[in-house]
TIVO-2410 file (N, C-alpha, C; in nm, 3 decimals):
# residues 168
REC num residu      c1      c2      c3 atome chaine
REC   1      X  -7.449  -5.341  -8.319     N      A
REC   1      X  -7.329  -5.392  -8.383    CA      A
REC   1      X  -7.235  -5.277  -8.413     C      A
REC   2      X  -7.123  -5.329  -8.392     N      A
REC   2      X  -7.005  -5.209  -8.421    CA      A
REC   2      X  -6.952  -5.222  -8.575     C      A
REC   3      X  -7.024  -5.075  -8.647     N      A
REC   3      X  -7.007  -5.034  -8.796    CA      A
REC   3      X  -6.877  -4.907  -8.764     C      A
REC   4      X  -6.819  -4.906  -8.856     N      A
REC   4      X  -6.682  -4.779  -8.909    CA      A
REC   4      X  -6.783  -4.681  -8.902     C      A
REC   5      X  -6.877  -4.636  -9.054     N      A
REC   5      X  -6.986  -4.557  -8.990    CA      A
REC   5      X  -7.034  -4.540  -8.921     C      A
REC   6      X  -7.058  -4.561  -8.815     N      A
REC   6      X  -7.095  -4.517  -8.676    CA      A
REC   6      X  -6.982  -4.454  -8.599     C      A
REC   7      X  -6.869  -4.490  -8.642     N      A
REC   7      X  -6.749  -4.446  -8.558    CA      A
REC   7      X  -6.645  -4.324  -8.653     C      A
REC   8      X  -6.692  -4.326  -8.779     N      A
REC   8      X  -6.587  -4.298  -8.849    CA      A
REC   8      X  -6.572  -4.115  -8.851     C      A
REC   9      X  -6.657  -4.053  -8.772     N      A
REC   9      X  -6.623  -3.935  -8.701    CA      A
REC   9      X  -6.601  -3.901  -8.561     C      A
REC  10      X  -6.532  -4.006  -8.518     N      A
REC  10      X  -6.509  -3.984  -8.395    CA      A
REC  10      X  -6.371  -4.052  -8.387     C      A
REC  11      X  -6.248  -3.976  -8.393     N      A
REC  11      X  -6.137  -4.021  -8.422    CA      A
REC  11      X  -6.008  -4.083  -8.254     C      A
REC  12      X  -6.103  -4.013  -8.160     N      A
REC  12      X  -6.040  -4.085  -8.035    CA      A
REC  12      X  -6.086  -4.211  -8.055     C      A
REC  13      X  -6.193  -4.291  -8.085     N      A
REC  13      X  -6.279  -4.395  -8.081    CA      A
REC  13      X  -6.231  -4.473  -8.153     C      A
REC  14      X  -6.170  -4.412  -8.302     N      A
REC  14      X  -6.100  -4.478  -8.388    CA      A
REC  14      X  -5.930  -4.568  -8.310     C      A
REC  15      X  -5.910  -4.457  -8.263     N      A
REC  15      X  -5.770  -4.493  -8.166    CA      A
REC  15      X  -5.778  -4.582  -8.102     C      A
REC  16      X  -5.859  -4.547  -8.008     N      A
REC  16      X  -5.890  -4.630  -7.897    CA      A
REC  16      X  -5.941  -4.827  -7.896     C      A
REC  17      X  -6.024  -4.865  -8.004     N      A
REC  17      X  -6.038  -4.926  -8.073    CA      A
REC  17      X  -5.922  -5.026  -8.171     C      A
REC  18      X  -5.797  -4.937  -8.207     N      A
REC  18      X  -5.726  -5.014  -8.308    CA      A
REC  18      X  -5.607  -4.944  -8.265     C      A
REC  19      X  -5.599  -4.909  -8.211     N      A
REC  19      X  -5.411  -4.779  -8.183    CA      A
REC  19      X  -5.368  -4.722  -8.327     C      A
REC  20      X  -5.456  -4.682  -8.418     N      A
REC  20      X  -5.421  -4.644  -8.521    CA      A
REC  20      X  -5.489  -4.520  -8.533     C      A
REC  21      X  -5.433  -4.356  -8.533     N      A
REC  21      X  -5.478  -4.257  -8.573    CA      A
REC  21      X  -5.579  -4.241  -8.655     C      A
REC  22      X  -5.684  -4.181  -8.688     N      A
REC  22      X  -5.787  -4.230  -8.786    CA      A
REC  22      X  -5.730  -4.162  -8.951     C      A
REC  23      X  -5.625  -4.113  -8.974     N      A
REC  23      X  -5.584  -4.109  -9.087    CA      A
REC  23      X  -5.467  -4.178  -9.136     C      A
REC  24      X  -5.417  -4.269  -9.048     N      A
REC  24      X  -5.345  -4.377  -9.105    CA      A
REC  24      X  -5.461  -4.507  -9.068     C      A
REC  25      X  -5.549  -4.512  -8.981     N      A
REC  25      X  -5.672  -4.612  -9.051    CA      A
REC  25      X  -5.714  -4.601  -9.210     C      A
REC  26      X  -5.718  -4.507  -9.250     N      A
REC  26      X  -5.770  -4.485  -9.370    CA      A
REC  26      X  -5.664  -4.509  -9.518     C      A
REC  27      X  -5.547  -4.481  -9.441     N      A
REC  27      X  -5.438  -4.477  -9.564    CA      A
REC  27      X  -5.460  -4.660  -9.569     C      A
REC  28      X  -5.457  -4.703  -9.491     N      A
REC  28      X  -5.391  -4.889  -9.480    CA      A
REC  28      X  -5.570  -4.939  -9.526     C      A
REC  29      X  -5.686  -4.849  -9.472     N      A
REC  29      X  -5.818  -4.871  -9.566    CA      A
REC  29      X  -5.800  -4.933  -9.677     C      A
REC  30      X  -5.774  -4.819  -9.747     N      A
REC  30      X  -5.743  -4.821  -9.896    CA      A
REC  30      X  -5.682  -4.909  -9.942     C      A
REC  31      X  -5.555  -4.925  -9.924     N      A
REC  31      X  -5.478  -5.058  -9.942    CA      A
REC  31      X  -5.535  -5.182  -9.895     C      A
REC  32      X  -5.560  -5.213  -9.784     N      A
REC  32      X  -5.602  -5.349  -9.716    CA      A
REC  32      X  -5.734  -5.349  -9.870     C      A
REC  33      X  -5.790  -5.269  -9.916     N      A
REC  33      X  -5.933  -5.293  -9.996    CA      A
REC  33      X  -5.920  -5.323 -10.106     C      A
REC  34      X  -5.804  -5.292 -10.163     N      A
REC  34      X  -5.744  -5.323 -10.296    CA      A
REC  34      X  -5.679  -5.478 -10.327     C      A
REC  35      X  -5.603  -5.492 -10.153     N      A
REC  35      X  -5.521  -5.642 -10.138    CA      A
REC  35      X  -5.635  -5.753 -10.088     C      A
REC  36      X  -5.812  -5.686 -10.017     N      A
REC  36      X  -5.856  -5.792 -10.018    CA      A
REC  36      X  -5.955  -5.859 -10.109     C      A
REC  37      X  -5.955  -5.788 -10.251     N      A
REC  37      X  -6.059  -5.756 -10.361    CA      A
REC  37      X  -5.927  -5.895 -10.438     C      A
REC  38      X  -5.863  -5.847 -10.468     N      A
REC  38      X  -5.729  -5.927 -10.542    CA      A
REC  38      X  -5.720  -6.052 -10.456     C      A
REC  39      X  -5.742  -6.065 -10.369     N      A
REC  39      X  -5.731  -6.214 -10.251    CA      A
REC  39      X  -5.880  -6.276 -10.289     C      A
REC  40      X  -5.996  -6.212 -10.309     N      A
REC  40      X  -6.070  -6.273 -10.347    CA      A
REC  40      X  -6.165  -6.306 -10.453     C      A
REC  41      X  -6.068  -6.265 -10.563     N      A
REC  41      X  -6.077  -6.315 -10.662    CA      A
REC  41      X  -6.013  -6.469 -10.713     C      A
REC  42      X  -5.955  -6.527 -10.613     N      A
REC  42      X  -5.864  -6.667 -10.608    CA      A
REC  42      X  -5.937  -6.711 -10.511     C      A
REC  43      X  -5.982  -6.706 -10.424     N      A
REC  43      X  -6.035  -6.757 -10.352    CA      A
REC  43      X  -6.171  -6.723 -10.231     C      A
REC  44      X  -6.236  -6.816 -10.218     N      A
REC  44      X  -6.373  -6.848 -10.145    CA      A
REC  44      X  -6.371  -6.806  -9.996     C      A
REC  45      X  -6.460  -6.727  -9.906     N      A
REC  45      X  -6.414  -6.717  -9.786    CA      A
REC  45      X  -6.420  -6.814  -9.708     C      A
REC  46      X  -6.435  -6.937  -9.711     N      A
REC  46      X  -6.381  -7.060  -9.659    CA      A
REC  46      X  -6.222  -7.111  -9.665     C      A
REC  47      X  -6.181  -7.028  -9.789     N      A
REC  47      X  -6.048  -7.065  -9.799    CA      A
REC  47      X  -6.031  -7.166  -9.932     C      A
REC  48      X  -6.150  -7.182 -10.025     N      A
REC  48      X  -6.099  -7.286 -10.133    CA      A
REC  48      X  -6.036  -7.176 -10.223     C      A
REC  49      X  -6.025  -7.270 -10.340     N      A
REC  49      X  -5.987  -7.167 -10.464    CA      A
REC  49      X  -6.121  -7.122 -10.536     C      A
REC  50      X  -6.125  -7.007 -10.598     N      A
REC  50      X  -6.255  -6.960 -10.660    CA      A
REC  50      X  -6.280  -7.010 -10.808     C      A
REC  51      X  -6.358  -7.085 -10.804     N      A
REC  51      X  -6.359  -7.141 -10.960    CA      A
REC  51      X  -6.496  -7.069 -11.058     C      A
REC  52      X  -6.623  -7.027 -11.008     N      A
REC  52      X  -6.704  -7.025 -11.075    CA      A
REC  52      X  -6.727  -6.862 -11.051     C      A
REC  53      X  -6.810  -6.821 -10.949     N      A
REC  53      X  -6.884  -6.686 -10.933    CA      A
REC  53      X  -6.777  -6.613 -10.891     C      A
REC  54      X  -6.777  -6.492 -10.946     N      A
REC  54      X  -6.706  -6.352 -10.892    CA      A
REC  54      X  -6.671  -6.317 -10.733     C      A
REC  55      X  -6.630  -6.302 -10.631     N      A
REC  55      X  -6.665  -6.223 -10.531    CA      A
REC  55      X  -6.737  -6.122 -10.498     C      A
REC  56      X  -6.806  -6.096 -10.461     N      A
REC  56      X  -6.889  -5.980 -10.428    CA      A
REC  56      X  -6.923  -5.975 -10.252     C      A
REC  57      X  -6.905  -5.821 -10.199     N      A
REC  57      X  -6.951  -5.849 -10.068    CA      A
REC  57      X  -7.130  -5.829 -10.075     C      A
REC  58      X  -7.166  -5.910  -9.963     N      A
REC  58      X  -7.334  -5.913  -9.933    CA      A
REC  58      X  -7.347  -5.785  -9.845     C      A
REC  59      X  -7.477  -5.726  -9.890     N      A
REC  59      X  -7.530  -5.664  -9.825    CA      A
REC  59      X  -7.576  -5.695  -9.688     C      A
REC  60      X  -7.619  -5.804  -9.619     N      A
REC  60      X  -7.645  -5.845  -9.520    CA      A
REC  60      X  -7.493  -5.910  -9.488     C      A
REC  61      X  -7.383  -5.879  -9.509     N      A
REC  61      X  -7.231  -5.911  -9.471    CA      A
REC  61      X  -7.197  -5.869  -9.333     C      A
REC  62      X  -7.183  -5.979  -9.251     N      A
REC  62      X  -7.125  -5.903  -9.105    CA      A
REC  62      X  -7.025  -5.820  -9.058     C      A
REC  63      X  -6.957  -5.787  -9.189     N      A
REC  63      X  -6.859  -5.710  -9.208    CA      A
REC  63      X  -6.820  -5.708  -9.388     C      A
REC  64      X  -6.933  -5.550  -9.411     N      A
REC  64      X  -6.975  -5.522  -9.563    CA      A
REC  64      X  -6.866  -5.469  -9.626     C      A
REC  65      X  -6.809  -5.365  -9.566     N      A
REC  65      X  -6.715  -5.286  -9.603    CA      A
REC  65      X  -6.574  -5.330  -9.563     C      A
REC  66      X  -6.476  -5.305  -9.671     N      A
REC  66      X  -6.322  -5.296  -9.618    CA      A
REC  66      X  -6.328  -5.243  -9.493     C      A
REC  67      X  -6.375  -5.105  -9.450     N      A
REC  67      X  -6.338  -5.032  -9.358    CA      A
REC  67      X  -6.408  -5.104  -9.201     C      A
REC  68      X  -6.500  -5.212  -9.213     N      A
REC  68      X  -6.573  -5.288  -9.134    CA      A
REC  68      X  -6.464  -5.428  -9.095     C      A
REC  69      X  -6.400  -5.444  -9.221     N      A
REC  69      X  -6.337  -5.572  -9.182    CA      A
REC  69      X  -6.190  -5.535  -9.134     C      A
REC  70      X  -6.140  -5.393  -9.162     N      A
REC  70      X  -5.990  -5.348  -9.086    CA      A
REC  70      X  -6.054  -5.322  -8.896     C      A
REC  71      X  -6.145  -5.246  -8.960     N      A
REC  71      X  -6.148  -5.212  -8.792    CA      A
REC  71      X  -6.188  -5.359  -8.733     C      A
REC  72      X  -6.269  -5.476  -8.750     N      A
REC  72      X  -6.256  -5.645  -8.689    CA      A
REC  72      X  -6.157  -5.638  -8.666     C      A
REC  73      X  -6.017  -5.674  -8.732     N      A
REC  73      X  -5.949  -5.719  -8.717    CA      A
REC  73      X  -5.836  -5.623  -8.663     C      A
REC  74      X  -5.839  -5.527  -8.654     N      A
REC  74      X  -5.752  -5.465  -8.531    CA      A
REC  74      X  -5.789  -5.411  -8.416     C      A
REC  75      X  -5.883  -5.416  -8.416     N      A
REC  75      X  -6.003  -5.418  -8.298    CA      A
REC  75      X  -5.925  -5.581  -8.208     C      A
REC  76      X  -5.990  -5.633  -8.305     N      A
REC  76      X  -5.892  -5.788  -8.229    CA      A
REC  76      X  -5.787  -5.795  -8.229     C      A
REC  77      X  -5.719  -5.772  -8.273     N      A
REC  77      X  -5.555  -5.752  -8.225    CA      A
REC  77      X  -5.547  -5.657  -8.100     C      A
REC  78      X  -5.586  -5.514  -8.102     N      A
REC  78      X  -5.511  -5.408  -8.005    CA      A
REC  78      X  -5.573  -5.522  -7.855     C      A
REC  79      X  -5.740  -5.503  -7.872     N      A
REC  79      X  -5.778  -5.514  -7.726    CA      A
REC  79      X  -5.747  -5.642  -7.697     C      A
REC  80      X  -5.733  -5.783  -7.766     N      A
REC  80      X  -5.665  -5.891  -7.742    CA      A
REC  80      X  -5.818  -5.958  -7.624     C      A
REC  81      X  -5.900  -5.963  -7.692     N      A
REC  81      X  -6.013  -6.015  -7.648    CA      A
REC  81      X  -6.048  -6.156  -7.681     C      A
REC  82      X  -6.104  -6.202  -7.656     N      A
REC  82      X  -6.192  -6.364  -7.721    CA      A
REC  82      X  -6.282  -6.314  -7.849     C      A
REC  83      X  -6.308  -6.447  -7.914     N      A
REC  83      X  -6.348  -6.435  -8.032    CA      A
REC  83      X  -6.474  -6.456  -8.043     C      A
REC  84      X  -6.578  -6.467  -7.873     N      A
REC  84      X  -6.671  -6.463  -7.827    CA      A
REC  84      X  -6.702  -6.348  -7.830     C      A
REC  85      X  -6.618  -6.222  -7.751     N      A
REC  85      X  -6.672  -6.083  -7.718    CA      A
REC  85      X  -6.683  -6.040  -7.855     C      A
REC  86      X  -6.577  -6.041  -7.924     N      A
REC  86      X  -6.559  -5.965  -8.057    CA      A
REC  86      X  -6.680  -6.039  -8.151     C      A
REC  87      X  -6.746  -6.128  -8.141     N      A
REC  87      X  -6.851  -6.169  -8.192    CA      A
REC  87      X  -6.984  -6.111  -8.170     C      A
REC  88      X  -6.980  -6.089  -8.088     N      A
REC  88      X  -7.078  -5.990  -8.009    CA      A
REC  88      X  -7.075  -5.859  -8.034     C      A
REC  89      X  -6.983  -5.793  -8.006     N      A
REC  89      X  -6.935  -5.663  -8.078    CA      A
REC  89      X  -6.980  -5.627  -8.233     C      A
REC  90      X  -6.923  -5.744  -8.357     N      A
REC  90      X  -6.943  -5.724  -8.504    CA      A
REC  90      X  -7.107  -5.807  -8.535     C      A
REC  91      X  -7.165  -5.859  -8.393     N      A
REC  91      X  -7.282  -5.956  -8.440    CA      A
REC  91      X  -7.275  -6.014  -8.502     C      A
REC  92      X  -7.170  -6.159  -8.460     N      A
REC  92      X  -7.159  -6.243  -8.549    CA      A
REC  92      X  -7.104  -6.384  -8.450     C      A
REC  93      X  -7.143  -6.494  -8.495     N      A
REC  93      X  -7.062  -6.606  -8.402    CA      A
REC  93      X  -6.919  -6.650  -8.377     C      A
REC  94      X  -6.894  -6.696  -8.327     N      A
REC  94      X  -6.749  -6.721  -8.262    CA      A
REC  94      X  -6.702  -6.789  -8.395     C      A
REC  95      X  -6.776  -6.881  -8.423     N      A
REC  95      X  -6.713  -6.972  -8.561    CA      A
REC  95      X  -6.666  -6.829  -8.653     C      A
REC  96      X  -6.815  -6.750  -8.735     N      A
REC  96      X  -6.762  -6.690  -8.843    CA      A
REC  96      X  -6.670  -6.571  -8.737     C      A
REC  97      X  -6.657  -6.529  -8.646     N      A
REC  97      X  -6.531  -6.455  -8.600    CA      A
REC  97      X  -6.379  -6.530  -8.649     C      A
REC  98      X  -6.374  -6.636  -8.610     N      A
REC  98      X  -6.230  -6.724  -8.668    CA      A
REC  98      X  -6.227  -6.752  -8.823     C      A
REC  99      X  -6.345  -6.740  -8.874     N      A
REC  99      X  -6.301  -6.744  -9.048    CA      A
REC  99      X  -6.354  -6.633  -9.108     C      A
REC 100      X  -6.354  -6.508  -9.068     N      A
REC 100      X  -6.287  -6.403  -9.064    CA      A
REC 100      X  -6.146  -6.359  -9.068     C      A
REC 101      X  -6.135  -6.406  -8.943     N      A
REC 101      X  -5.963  -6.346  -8.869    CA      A
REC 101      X  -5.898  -6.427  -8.945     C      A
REC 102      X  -5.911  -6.575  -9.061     N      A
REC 102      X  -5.830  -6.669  -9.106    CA      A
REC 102      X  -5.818  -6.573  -9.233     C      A
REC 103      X  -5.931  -6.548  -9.288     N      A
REC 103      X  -5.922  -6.462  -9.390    CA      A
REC 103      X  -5.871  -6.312  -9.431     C      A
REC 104      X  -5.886  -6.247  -9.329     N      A
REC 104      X  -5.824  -6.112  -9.310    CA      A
REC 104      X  -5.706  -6.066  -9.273     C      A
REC 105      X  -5.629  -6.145  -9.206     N      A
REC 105      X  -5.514  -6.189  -9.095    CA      A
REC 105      X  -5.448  -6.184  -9.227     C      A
REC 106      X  -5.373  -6.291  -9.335     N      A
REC 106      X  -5.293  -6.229  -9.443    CA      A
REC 106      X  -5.286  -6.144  -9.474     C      A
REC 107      X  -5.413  -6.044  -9.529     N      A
REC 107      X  -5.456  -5.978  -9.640    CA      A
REC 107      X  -5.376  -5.862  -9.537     C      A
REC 108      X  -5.421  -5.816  -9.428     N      A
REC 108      X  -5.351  -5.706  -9.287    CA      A
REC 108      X  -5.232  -5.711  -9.341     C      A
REC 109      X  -5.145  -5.837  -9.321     N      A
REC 109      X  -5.022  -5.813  -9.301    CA      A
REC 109      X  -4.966  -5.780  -9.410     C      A
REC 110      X  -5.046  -5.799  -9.532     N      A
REC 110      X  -4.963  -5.789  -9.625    CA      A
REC 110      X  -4.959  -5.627  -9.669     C      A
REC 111      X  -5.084  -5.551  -9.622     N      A
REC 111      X  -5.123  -5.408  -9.643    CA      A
REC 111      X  -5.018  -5.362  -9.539     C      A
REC 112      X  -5.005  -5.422  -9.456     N      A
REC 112      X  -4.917  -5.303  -9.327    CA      A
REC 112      X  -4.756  -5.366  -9.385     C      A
REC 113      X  -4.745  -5.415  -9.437     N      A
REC 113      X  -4.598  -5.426  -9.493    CA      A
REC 113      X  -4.586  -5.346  -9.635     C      A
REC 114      X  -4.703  -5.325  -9.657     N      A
REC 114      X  -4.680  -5.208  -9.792    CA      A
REC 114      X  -4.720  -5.104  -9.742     C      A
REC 115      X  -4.752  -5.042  -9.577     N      A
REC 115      X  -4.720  -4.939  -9.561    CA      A
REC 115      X  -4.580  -4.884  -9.482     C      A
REC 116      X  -4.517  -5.034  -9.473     N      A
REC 116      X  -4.394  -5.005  -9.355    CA      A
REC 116      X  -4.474  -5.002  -9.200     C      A
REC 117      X  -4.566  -5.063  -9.232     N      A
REC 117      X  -4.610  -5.065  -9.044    CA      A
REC 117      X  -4.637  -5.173  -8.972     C      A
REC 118      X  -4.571  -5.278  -9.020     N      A
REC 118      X  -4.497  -5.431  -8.964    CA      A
REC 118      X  -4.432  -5.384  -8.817     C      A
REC 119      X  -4.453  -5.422  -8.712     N      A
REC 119      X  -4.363  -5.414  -8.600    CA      A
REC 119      X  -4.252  -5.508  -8.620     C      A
REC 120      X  -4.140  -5.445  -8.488     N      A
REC 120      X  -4.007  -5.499  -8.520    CA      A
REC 120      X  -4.037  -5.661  -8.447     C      A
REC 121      X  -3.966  -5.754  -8.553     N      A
REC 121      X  -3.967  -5.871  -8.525    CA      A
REC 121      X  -3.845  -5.892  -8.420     C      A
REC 122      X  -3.734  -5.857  -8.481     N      A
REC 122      X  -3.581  -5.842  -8.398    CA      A
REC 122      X  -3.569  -5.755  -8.289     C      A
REC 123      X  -3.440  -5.753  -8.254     N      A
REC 123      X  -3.340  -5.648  -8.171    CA      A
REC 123      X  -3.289  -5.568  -8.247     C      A
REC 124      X  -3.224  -5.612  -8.341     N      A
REC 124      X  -3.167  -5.489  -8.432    CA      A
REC 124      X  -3.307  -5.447  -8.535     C      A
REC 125      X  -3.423  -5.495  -8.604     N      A
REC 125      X  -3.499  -5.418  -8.620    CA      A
REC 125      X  -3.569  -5.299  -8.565     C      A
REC 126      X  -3.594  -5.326  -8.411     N      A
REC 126      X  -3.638  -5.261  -8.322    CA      A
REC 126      X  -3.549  -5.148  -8.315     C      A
REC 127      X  -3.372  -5.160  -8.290     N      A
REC 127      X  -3.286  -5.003  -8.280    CA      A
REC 127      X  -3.317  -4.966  -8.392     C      A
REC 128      X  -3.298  -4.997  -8.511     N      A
REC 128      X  -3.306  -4.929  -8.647    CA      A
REC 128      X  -3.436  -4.838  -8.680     C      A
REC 129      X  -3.557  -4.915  -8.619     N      A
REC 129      X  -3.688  -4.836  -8.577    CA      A
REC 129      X  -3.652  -4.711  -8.505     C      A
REC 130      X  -3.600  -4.758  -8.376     N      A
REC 130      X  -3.618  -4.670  -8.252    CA      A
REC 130      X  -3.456  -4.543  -8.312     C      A
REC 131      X  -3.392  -4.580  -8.366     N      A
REC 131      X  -3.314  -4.450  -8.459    CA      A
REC 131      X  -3.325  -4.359  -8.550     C      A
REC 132      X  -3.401  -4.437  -8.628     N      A
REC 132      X  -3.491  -4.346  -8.750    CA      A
REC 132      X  -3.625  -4.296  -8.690     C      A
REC 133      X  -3.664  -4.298  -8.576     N      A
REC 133      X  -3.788  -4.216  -8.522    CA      A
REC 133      X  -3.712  -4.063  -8.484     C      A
REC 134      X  -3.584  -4.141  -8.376     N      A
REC 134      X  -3.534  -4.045  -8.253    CA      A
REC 134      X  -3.424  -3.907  -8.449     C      A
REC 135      X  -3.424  -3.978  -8.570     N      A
REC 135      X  -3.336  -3.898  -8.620    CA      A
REC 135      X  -3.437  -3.756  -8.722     C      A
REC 136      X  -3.579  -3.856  -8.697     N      A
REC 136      X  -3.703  -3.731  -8.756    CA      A
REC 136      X  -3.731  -3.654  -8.684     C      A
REC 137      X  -3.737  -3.671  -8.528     N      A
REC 137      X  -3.799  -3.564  -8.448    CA      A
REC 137      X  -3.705  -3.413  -8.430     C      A
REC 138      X  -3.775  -3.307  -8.436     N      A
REC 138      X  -3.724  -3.225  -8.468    CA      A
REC 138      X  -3.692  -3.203  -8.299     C      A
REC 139      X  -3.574  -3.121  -8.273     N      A
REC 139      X  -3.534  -3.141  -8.158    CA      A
REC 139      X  -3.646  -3.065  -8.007     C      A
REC 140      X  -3.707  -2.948  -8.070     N      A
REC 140      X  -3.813  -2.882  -8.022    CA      A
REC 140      X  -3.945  -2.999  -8.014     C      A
REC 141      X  -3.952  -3.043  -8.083     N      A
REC 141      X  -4.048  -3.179  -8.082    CA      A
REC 141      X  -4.040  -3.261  -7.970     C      A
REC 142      X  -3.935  -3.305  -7.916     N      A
REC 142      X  -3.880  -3.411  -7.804    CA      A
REC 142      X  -3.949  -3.388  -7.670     C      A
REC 143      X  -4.041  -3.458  -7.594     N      A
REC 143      X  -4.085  -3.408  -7.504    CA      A
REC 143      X  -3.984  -3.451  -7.395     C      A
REC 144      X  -3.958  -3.405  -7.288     N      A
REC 144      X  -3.912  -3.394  -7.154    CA      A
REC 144      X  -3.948  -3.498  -7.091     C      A
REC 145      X  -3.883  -3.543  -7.035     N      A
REC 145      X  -3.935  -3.706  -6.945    CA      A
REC 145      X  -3.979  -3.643  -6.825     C      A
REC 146      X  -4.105  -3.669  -6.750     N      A
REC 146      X  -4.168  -3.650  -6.616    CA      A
REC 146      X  -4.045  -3.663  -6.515     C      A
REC 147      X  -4.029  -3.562  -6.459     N      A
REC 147      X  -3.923  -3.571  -6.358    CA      A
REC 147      X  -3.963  -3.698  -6.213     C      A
REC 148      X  -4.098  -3.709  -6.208     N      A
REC 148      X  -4.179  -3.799  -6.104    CA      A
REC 148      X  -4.081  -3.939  -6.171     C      A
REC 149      X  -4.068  -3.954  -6.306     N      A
REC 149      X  -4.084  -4.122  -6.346    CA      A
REC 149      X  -3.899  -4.141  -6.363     C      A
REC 150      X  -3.832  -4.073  -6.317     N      A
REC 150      X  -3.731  -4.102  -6.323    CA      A
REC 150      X  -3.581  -4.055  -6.230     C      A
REC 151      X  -3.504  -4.089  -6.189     N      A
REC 151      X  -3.418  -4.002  -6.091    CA      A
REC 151      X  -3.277  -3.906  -6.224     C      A
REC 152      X  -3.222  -3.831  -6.121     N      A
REC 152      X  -3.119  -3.770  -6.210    CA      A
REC 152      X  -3.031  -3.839  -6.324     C      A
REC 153      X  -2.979  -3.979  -6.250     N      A
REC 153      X  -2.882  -4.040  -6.266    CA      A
REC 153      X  -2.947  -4.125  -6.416     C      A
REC 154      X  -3.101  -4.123  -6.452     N      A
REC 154      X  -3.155  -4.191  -6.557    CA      A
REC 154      X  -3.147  -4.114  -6.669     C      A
REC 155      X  -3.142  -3.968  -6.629     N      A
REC 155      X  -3.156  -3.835  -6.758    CA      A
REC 155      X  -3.096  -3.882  -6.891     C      A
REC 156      X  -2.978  -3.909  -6.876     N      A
REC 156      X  -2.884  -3.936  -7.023    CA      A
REC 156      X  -2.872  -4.102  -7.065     C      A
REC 157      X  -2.934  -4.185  -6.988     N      A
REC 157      X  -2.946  -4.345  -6.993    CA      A
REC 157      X  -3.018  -4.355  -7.135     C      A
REC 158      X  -3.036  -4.411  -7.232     N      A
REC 158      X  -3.072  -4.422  -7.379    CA      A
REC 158      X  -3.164  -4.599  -7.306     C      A
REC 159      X  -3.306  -4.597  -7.320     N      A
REC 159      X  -3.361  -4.696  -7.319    CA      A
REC 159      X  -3.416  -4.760  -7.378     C      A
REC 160      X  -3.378  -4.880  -7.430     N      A
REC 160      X  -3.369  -5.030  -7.506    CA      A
REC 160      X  -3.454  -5.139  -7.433     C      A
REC 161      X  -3.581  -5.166  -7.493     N      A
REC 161      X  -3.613  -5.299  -7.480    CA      A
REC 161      X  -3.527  -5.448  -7.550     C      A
REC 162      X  -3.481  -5.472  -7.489     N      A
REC 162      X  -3.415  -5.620  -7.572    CA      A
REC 162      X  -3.496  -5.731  -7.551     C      A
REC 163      X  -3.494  -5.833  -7.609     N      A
REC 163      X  -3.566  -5.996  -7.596    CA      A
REC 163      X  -3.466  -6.049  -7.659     C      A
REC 164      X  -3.380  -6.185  -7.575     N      A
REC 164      X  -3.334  -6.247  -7.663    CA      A
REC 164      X  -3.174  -6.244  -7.672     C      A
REC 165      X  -3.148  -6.128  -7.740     N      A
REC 165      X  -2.980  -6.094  -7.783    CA      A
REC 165      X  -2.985  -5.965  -7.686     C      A
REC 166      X  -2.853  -5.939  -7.652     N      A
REC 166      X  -2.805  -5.772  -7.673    CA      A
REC 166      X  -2.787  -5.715  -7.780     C      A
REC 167      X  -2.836  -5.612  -7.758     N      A
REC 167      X  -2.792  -5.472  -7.856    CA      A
REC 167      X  -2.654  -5.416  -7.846     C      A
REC 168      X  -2.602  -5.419  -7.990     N      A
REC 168      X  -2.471  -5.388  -7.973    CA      A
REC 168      X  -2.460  -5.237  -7.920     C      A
***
């Protein structure tokens, strides 16, 4: 079964796994552990409201740790697998894979919007992204585009994904 401890010194693995550097895994850790402790104190991992016993995670939990249930769930997001494989992967069934992901899936979004690491929904979110990256990099920083992946006439072309609208 795939544990964080098992992985959590091996930081290509971490990447590779979630597209998240293994020290911004850890910053959104922290947070996601705080926002899913506070989520379940209201409520049951079925999804009721919590009326009687505390939350507590189980020791025999198919995912014990915060740091077990970030890497599930962006594990399932990056590689965009079935909820069969990824069951297999955390050793666990397809059912509790989906009430998991029902349960964790808020709690994510709400941690990566308190770190600012929401992807752009828009067109103009996306330039405003793609401006405030291009206005941090220090100009020595900027790598050189592969001369193979592009002709002369592309050098000074500024490239924009759009969906949808144009960019003004």
């Amino acid at each position: 079964m795939l544990r964080f401890y098992l992985i959590c010194d091996q930081p290509a693995r971490i990447r590779a796994l979630t597209g998240l550097p293994a020290h911004q895994f850890m910053l959104l850790a922290h947070i996601f552990d705080r926002m899913f402790v506070h989520r379940m104190q209201t409520e049951t991992l079925d999804g009721y409201r919590r009326e009687e016993r505390a939350y507590s995670s189980y020791a025999n939990s198919p995912l014990p740790t915060s740091e077990d249930k970030l890497l599930f769930m962006l594990t399932y997001m990056k590689q965009n697998t079935t909820q069969e494989v990824l069951g297999q992967l955390f050793g666990m069934t397809q059912s509790n894979v989906s009430k998991w992901y029902r349960i964790i899936l808020p709690v994510l979004r709400q941690a990566m919007h308190a770190q600012d690491m929401l992807p752009a929904r828009t067109c103009d979110e996306l330039v405003h992204i793609l401006l405030q990256a291009d206005e941090t990099l220090d100009p020595s920083e900027k790598q050189p585009r592969s001369s193979d992946a592009m002709t002369h006439s592309d050098a000074s072309t500024p490239f924009f994904i759009t969906m949808g609208q144009s960019v003004p």
